[in-house]
C-alpha positions in Angstrom: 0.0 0.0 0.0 1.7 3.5 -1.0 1.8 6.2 1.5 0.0 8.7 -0.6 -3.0 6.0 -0.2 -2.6 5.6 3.2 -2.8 9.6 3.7 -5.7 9.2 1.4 -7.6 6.9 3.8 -6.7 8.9 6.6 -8.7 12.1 5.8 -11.3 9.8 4.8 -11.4 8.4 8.2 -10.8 11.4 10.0 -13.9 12.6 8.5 -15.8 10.1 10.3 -13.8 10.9 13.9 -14.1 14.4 14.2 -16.4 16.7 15.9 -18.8 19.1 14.2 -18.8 22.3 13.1 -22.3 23.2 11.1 -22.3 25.9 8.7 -24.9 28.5 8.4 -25.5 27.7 4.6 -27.0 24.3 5.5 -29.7 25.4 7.3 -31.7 22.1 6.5 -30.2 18.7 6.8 -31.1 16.0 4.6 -31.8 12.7 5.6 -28.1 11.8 4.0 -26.6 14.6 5.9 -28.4 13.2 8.9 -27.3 9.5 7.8 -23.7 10.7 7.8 -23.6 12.5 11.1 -25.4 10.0 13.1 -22.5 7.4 11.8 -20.2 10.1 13.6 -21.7 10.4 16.8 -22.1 7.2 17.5 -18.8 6.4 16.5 -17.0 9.7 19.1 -19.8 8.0 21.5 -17.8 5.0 21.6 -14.2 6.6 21.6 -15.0 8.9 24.4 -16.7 6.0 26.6 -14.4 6.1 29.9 -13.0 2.9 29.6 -11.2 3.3 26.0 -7.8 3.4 28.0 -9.0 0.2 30.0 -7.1 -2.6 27.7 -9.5 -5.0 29.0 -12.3 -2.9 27.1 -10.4 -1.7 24.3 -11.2 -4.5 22.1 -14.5 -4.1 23.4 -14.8 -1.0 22.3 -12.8 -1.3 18.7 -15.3 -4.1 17.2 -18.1 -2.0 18.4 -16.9 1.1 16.3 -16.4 -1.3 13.5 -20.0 -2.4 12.8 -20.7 1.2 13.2 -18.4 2.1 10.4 -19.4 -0.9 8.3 -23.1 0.1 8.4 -22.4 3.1 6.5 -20.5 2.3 3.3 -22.3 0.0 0.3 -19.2 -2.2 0.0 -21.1 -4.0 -2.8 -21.1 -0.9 -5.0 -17.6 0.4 -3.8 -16.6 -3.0 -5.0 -18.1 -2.7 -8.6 -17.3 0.9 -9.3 -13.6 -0.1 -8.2 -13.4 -2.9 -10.5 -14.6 -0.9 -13.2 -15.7 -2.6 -16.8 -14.3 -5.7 -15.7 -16.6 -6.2 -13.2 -19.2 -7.3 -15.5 -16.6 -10.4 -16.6 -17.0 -11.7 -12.9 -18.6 -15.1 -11.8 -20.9 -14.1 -8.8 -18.4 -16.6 -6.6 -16.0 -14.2 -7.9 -17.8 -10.7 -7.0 -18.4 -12.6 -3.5 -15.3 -13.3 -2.9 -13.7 -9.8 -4.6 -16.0 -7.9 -2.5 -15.0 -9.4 1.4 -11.5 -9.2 0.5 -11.9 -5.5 -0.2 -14.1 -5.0 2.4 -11.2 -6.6 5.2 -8.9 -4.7 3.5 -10.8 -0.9 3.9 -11.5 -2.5 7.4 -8.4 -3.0 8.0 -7.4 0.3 6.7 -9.5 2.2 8.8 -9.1 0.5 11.7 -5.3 1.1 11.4 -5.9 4.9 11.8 -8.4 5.0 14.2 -5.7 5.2 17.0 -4.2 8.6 15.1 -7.6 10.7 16.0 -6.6 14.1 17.6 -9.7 16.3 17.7 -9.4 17.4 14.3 -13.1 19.4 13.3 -14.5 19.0 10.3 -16.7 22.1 9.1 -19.8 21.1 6.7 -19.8 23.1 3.2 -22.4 22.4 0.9 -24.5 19.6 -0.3 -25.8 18.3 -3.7 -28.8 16.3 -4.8 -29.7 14.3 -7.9 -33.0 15.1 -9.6 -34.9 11.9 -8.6 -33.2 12.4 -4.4 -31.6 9.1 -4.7 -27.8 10.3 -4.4 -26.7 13.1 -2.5 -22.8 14.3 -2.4 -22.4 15.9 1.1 -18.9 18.9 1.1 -16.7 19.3 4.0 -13.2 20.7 5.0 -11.7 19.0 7.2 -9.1 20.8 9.4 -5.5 18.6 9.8 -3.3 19.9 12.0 -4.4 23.5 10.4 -4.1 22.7 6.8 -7.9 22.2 5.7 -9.0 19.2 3.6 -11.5 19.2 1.2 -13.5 15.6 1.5 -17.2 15.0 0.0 -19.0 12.0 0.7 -20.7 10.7 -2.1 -24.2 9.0 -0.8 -27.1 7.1 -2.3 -30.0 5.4 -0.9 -31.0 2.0 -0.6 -32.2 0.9 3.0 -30.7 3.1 4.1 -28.4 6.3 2.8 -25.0 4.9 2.3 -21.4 5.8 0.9 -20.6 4.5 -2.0 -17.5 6.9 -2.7 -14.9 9.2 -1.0 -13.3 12.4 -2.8 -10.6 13.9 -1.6 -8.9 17.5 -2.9 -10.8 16.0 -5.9 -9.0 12.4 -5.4 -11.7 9.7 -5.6 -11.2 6.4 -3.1 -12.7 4.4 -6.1 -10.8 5.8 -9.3 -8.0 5.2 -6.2 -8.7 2.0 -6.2 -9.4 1.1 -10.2 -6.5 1.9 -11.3 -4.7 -0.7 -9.2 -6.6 -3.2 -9.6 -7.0 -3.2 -13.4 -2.8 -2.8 -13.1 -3.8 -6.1 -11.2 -5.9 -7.4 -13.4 -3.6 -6.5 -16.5 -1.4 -9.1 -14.6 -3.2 -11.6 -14.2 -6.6 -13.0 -13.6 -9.5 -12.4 -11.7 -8.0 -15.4 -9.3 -4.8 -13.5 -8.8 -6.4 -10.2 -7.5 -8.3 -11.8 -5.3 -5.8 -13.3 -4.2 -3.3 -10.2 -3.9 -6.8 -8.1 -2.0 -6.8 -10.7 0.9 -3.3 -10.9 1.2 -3.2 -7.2 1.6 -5.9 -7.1 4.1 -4.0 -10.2 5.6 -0.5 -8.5 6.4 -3.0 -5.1 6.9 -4.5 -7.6 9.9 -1.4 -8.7 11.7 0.0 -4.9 12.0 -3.1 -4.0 13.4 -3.4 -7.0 16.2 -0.6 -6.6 18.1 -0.6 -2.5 17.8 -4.1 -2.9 19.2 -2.9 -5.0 21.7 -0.1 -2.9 22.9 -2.2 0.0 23.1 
């Protein structure tokens, strides 16, 4: 994984860790917006329970803020869009098994930088609606370390509103992602990446484990 994706991820993350800071323009929230920032409160609900320093709890504590994050992202459409045209080549055993290696990898990933929060804010820009209300693309700036980040979430709604896409400074987490994996798949077969996915999210595992562990 390159560093410039792993800084990638992280302002994605962050986005979901920091507290709140409404602007004036959104006088309204959607039910996306509202989705989004119920995802984040119950995510700093967990993080700021007592017992986070507690390593008897702290595992506790981590799975619980995993489902939470899980609920939120479509990882069935992440994985298409990510795939790309190739996608549409795939066995169903294969998009099965593509798609839970990619999701324990952006697990994974996230979970790595959970431990880097440091009450960054994140201030709420604008927000965009297609014409039939069934995607919504929600702006915000988030502030690292004083250097503001621009990061829309990119929503649509099934069940339930849900990300299906990240863009940040105009970088999006699926393009990201497409381009290595048809590099992948230029390589290779379908076998191979999914292969290569897991083994990512694999070695992505055992750094996590024992950092969690030692925490």
């Amino acid at each position: 994984m390159t560093a410039s994706l792993a800084r990638f991820l992280t302002y994605a993350l962050l986005c979901l860790l920091v507290s709140r800071q409404p602007s004036p323009a959104l006088a309204a929230e959607s039910e996306a917006r509202q989705r989004l920032e119920s995802t984040i409160n119950a995510v700093l609900a967990e993080l700021g329970r007592p017992e986070r320093n507690d390593p008897a709890k702290q595992q506790e504590i981590m799975d619980s803020v995993e489902k939470i994050i899980l609920t939120l992202f479509d990882f069935g459409e992440l994985s298409m869009r990510a795939v790309g045209p190739a996608w549409l080549t795939f066995s169903e055993d294969h998009k099965n098994r593509f798609q839970a290696a990619f999701t324990n990898l952006l697990r994974e990933r996230y979970l790595e930088k959970l431990a880097g929060y440091d009450g960054e804010t994140v201030t709420y820009l604008d927000e965009s609606a297609s014409k039939d209300g069934r995607r919504a693309e929600i702006q915000t700036s988030v502030d690292v370390k004083g250097t503001p980040v621009s990061v829309a979430y990119c929503m649509t709604r099934k069940d339930n509103w849900v990300v299906y896409d990240v863009v940040i400074e105009r970088v999006s987490m699926v393009h990201y992602y497409r381009d290595q994996f048809q590099e992948l798949l230029s390589k290779g077969d379908v076998e191979q990446l999914i292969r290569q996915v897991g083994d990512m999210a694999a070695k992505m595992r055992d750094l996590n484990r024992p950092r969690q562990a030692a925490q």
